[in-house]
N, C-alpha and C positions, 0 to 999 in steps of 0.2 A: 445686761444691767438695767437698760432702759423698765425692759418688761417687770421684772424683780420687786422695781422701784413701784409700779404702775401697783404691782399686787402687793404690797405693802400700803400702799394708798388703799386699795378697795378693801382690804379687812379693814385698818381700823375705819372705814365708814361705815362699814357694818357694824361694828360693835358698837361705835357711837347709835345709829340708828336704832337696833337692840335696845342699849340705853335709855334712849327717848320714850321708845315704845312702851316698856313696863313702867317708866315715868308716869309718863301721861296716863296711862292704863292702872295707875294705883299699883304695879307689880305683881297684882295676882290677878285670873280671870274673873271674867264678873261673875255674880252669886249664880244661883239657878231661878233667883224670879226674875232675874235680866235677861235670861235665854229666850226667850217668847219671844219668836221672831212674828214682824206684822207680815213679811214677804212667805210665802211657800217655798222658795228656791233659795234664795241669798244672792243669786248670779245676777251678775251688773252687764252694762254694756256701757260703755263709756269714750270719753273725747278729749283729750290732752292736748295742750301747747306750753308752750314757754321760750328758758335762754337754755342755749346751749354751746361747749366751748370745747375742742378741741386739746389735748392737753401738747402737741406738737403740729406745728403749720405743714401746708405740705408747698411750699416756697421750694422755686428752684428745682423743679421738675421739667421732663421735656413739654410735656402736655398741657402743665399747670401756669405755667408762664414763658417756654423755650428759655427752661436753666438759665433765668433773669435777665434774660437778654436786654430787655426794655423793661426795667422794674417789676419786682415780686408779688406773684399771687399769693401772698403770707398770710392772710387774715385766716385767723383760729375762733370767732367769736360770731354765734350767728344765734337763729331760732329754730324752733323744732313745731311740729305738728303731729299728732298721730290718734289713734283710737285702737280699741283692742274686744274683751271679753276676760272677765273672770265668771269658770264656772266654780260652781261647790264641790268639794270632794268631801270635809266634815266638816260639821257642826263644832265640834267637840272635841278635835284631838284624836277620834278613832275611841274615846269616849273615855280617855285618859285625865280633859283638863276641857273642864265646861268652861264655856263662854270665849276660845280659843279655837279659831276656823281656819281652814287651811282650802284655799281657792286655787286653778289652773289660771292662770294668765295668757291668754294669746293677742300677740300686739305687733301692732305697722307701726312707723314713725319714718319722719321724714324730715331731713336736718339738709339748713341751708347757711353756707359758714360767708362771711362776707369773703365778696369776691371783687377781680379790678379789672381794668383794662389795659391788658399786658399783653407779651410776643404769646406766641402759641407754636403749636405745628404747624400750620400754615403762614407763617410770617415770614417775609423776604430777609436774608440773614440768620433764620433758624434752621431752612432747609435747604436755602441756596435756588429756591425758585422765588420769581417774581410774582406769588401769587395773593399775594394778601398784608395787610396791617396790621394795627393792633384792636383788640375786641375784648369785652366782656366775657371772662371765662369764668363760668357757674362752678362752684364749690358746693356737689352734694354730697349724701350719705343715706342710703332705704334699711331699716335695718326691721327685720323680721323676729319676733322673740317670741319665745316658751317659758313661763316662768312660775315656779312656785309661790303664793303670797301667803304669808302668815298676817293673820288680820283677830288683833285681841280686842274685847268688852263685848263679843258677838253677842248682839240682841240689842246691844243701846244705840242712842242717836249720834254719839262721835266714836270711831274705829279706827285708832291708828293700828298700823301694818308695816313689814317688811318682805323684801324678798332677801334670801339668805343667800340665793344663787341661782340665775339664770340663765337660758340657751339663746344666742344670740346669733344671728345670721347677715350680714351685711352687704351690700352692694357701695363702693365709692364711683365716683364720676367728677372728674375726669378719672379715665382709667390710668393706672401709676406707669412709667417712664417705661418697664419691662411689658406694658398691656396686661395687668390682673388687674381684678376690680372685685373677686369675691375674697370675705374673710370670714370666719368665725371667733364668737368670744362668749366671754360672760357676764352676765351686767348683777349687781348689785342695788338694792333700793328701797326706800321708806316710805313715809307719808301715813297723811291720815286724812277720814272724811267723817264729815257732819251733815246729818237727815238736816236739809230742809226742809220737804214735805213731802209725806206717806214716800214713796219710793223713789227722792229724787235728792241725786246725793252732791254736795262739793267737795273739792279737797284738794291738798296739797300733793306734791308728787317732787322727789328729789330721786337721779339715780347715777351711778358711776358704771362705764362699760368697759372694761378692761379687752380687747382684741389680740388675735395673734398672728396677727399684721403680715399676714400671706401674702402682700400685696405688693410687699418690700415698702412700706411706708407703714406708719406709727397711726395706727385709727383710735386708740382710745380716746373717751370721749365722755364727758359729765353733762349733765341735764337738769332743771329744774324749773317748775310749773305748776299750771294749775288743769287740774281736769274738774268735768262735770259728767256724772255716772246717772243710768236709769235702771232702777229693776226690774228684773222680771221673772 
């Protein structure tokens, strides 16, 4: 039920995103004297941060706090870091619909969810040795992605873009109560950027990652940022 719900949330972000995109984009691709790209390639390299939230805590784990023993490592709300590449695949739609590009995306990110100082595995009462206290248990997330970007008004100075569906790869830390820690999923995503100058881009970046929580815990996950891209 959980998941169902999670993928009922990621369509309609997508379609709102969609939305926005041909919004902002006027609905149609831009003419053919907007196509004149100043770059030879279109491919960006770029650097992302922001917030990012957790849509279920992972409270009351053996690892994550010793199953509350001394209050919950429940914090869902932290920030994100990461950097990627989009290469060019067309121009053009495969030369169906000028001014409408479609980019590979390959991307790192690195999500830090707030965390406390609670029981653990080594806390005396959690495992019945005298071996230790309470400490700072880090809430992370590495997650690795492959993703399509559709990116409309190619050739102008602001490009808003979606991704319609992407490959996601994840690592969590602490590892879940059973010892997994890899998952896979799919992320969803929008955004748009504006040329500062000659090849140096800003922009926005919103995304939703829906998992399929191998882990025996609930990894989905929302994002939202700012990056800054360079051509080349």
């Amino acid at each position: 039920m959980e998941i169902w719900k999670s993928g009922r949330i990621g369509a309609r972000f997508v379609a709102v995103l969609l939305a926005a995109a041909f919004a902002v984009g006027g609905g149609w691709p831009a003419s053919a004297e907007e196509t004149a790209e100043t770059t030879s390639t279109g491919n960006r390299v770029f650097f992302r941060g922001g917030a990012a939230g957790l849509t279920s805590d992972r409270g009351g784990e053996l690892i994550t706090d010793g199953h509350g023993a001394v209050g919950k490592n429940d914090g869902s709300f932290g920030y994100y870091i990461g950097g990627g590449t989009d290469l060019m695949v067309t121009r053009d739609l495969w030369g169906m619909a000028k001014g409408i590009a479609v980019v590979g995306e390959i991307g790192l990110e690195f999500k830090r969810w707030a965390s406390n100082n609670v029981a653990n595995g080594d806390t005396t009462g959690v495992t019945g040795v005298s071996n230790g206290g309470l400490s700072k248990v880090q809430l992370t997330m590495l997650t690795v992605s492959v993703s399509p970007k559709v990116k409309f008004r190619q050739g102008t100075d602001f490009q808003p873009w979606v991704i319609p569906a992407g490959l996601d790869f994840h690592v969590i830390s602490p590892t879940s109560s059973q010892i997994n820690y890899l998952d896979i999923g799919v992320q969803f995503g929008g955004g748009a950027e504006f040329r500062v100058w000659k090849e140096l881009w800003l922009g926005l970046d919103s995304r939703f990652h829906l998992a399929s929580n191998q882990t025996n815990t609930v990894n989905n996950f929302w994002t939202a940022g700012v990056y800054g891209a360079i051509g080349f």
